[in-house]
C-alpha angles and dihedrals in degrees: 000000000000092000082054084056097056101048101051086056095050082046093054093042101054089042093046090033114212114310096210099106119054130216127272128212113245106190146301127247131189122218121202119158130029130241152162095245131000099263084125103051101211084063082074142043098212117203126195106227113169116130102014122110097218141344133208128205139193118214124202107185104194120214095348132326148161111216129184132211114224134162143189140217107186087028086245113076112047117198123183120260140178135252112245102238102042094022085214115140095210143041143207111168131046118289153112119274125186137210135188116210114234090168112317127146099204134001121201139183114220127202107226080176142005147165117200119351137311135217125201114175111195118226120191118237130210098203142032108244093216123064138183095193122140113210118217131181125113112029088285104061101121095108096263125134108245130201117260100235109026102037088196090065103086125186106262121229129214120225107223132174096248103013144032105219124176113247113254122194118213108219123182124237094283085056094250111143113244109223101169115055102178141265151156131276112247119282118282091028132123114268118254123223092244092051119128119239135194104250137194127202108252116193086327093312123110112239134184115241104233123210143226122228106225118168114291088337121085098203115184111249107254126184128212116220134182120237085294115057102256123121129254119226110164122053095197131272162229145120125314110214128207118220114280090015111148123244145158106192107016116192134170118045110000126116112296141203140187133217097198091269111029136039117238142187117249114237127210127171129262085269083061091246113147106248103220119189118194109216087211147350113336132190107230117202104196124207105182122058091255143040119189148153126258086255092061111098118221101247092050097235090111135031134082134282092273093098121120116190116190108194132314118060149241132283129209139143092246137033109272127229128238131200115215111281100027122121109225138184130254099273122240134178121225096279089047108266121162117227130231124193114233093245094064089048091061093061088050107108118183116218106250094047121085086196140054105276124212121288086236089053100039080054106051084041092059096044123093087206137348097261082083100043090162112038137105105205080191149050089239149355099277091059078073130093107222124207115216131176084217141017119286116245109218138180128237094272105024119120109228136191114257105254133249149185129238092274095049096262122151119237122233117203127189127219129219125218091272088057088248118146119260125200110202106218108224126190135223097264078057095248124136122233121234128184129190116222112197130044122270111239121254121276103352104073130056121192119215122314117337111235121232109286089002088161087233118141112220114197097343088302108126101225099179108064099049107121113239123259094021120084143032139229112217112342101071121214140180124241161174096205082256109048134042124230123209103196114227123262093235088053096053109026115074104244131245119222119219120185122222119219121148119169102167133027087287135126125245110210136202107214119234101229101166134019100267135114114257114224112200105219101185139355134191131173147151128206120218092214138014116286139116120276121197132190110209135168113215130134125258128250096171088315137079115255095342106154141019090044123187129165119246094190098009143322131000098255127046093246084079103031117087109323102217134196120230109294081008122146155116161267129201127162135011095226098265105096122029116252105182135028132182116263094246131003120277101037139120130236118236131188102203117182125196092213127060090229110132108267105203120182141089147253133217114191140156137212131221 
């Protein structure tokens, strides 16, 4: 035991090396760009490092960084190493790294990227922290861990592919060693009598939860109960039927109705149409043009009385026949025509025969072609549009034909004041003529477009003796009778006044309300103290005069507007002619100064 003893603390010596001296701070270097080499010097923190047998050094990296350890032997080629703890060759976060020295010159950290600036501070080291000693003394001095009884047991290490750990062995509480820590069979084998389960507390009991085999799928057995606790093994009952199957007294899962006290089955007929039995008068709302029972035939000529037809009528190449009793439809043939028995046909008079007229040209009288040769589109005559050569001639009672023309267009007719009948003569450009007559009175009414040099007075303005070329009607200009004038905005618009009163390096505006151009017609100001003072156009988003900026005397910022001494100033117009103008319609004026001296003065402009 006590040669065990020995050799663990040579070993630690030699690994922690002698703690008697202390460690000195080298020197600090700032890094502060980033680089591939360290051609710029700020890219490297650069250590001295001969003769000493390790350094450490503590990185603060500032804001972000990734920072590489490099060293070098003949102080020319640099190649890449590890620290010693964390055996990484890079970092990128604050902490201490350390290096042993195995024959560098000078060891550096580089900064391949960086944001902000690092820090790295050198401490010299007095031994190196790794060590490839071998320990020798008593018989056992080769660096292995030896058993503290019995010096020729040594500890036993596993060759792994990315460590090298010593073997442990797990005993249990008696020391035994426990070789066998449990496990399944594969899967599909037979369970074995040691096998774990999951398992569920029954009743206080712990029981293992059995399986099913379905298919490719293993599902745990569950069971359903009722509120208490027994299990339910049947879920009901009854026949399934399959569509068309017989049967007298059906029960179990077929359509179901209830009468408000008892349940009863749905019946349909053999075609699978629901039967439906109304128990009193019902109000039917039809949507199809015919409601009918099953005895009914499709073209209407058999059945029974049972037939209900809503509205429309009934189709078919030849006239049907009906039997007393039966309600029938209105009668078509295949073009929809509608068909009118021959004894309503004898009590039809047209309006220009005192007798009864032939069935055949009563008729053709009644129909508007010959495709329906047998139909009456009205309930009379006078429904009809008539087509005459001439007018019809017809007595005070008499029922007529509306009239037409040879294309089937009905004529309109006017009627004057007396209730005579007026026809409106149109021409062949399809417009209507129209004469006056009686004359307009003098001076209050106008007909249509004057013509140029009418000799017509308007409004008690003689048009007709202005000399070309010399005057104007409506839009008024100056002029020498050879040059036009256009008279200046700040002559014929009513100014605006502005007061100017900075006291502070802040901007007076003058808002944009319309979309005008603003014409400054005089300015004066003074400045307090010396500063710039510029005078810009822009429009406003929160702020004045924030974009769409355009100088109005000078630049757009006050650094290039007038540059004025203390109490300097001006002062430009005297309101009659405009001065300034924005630089585009729709846009304010602002006075913006660089310094925060008081601006006092004032501004007249106009709009237009």
């Amino acid at each position: 035991m006590r040669r065990y003893l020995v050799s663990l603390l040579l070993l630690l010596a030699v690994v922690f090396g002698a703690p008697a001296a202390s460690a000195q701070t080298l020197v600090t270097r700032n890094i502060t760009t980033s680089g591939a080499d360290c051609s710029t010097s700020t890219a490297c923190g650069v250590f001295g490092v001969k003769d000493m047998p390790s350094i450490g050094i503590y990185l603060n990296v500032g804001s972000s960084g990734t920072f590489v350890f490099e060293a070098t032997i003949d102080g020319t080629t640099w190649f890449a190493i590890n620290d010693d703890v964390n055996a990484a060759g890079s970092a990128t976060v604050d902490g201490a790294y350390f290096f042993t020295n195995p024959g560098y010159s000078y060891i550096r950290l580089r900064a391949s990227a960086i944001s902000g600036a690092a820090v790295a501070s050198g401490f010299r080291g007095f031994s190196g922290l790794r060590s490839t000693a071998t320990l020798s003394g008593e018989a056992q001095g080769d660096g292995s861990i030896l058993d503290g009884v019995t010096p020729a047991i040594k500890a036993t290490v596993l060759d792994l592919t990315s460590a090298n750990p010593v073997a442990v062995a797990i005993t249990d509480a008696t020391g035994a060693q426990i070789v066998n820590l449990g496990g399944g069979g594969a899967t599909g084998a037979a369970v074995p009598s040691s096998a774990s389960y999951s398992g569920v507390n029954v009743s206080g009991t712990l029981r293992g939860v059995t399986g099913l085999s379905v298919g490719s799928a293993f599902p745990y057995h569950v069971a359903i109960v009722d509120g208490s606790g027994n299990q339910i093994t049947s879920f009901g009952g009854g026949t399934q039927y399959a569509t068309g199957t017989a049967s007298a007294t059906p029960t179990g899962t077929v359509a179901l109705g209830w009468d408000g006290a008892n349940v009863r089955a749905l019946s349909s007929d053999a075609s699978g149409n629901l039967q439906v039995e109304f128990g009193s008068a019902q109000t039917i709302t039809a949507t199809n043009a015919i409601l009918t029972s099953s005895s009914v035939a499709s073209d209407g000529s058999a059945g029974g009385a049972t037939t209900m037809f809503v509205n429309g009528g009934l189709a078919s190449t030849s006239a049907p026949s009906w039997t007393t009793g039966r309600q029938v439809p209105f009668s078509f043939d295949l073009s929809g025509g509608l068909r009118i028995g021959a004894d309503v046909l004898t009590e039809i008079k047209t309006a220009t025969e005192s007798t009864a007229a032939s069935l055949t040209s009563i008729n053709s009288n009644l129909s508007p072609d010959a495709v329906h040769a047998n139909t009456v589109i009205a309930t009379g005559p006078q429904g009809v549009l008539e087509y005459n050569t001439a007018p019809v001639a017809v007595t005070t009672g008499q029922a007529v034909r509306a009239q037409a023309s040879s294309k089937g267009e009905a004529f309109t007719v006017l009627r004057d004041a007396a209730g005579n009948g007026r026809g409106v003569n149109v021409t062949a450009s399809n417009q209507a003529e129209v004469s006056v007559t009686a004359a307009l009175p003098a001076g209050t009414n106008a007909i249509g477009k004057l013509a140029a040099n009418s000799g017509v007075d308007i409004g008690d303005v003689d048009v007709t003796s202005i000399s070309a070329g010399t005057n104007y009607i409506g839009k008024v200009r100056l002029t020498d009778a050879t040059n036009d004038s256009v008279l200046d905005p700040c002559k014929t618009v009513a100014k605006s006044f502005a007061v100017i009163n900075q006291a502070t390096s802040s901007t007076t505006e003058i808002v944009a309300t319309g979309t005008n151009t603003y014409y400054i017609c005089s300015i004066n100001l003074v400045t307090a103290t010396a500063q710039n003072v510029a005078l810009i156009s822009g429009t406003t988003g929160g702020t004045a005069c924030n974009s769409n900026i355009g100088g109005m005397a000078g630049g757009t910022t006050a650094a290039t507007g007038w540059n004025f001494a203390a109490n300097g100033g001006l002062t430009m117009g005297n309101g009659d002619a405009a001065i300034f103008k924005t630089t585009a319609a729709a846009r304010a004026i602002c006075l913006v100064s660089s310094g925060s001296g008081q601006i006092s003065g004032s501004i007249t402009y106009v709009e237009r």
